[in-house]
C-alpha positions as CSV (number, residue, x, y, z in Angstrom):
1,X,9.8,-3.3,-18.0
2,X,11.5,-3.7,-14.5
3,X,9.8,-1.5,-12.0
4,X,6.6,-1.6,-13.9
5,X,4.7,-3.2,-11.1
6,X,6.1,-0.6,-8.7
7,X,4.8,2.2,-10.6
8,X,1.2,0.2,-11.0
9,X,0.9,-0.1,-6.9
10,X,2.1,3.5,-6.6
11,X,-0.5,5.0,-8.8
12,X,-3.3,2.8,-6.5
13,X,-1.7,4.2,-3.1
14,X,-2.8,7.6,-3.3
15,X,-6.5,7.1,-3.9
16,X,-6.0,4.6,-1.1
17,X,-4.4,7.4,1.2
18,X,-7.2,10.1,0.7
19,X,-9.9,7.0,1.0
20,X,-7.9,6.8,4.8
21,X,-7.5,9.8,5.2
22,X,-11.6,10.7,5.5
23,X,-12.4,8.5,7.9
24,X,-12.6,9.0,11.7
25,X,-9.3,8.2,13.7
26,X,-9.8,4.8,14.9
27,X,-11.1,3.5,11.5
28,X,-8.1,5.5,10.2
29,X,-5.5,3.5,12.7
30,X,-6.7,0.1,12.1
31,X,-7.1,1.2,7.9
32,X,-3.3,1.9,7.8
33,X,-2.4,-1.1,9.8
34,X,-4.5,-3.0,7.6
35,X,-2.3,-1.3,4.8
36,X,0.8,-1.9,6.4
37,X,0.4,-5.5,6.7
38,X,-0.7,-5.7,2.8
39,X,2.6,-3.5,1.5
40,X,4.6,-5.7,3.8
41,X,3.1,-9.2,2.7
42,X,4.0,-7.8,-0.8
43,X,7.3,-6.7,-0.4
44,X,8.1,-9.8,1.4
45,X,6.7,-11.8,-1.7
46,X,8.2,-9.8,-4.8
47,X,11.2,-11.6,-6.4
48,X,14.6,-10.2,-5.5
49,X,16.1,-8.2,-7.7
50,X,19.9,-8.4,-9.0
């Protein structure tokens, strides 16, 4: 089902985001940088779509 993947890395984003969310600000900065990269090296690798 196109978009299924999508939906599979959405529903692991927002336990991610409230994991990020509790720590102190520095750990917090270099966590969603860390994220960043990872959603970026994904989106960079997923197949094009038509």
């Amino acid at each position: 089902m196109p978009g299924e993947d999508a939906v599979n890395a959405a529903d692991g984003l927002l336990p991610t985001l409230e994991v990020i969310e509790q720590q102190p600000l520095p750990q917090r900065a270099a966590a969603y940088a860390a994220l960043l990269d990872d959603l970026s090296r994904r989106l960079e690798s997923a197949p094009p779509t038509a």
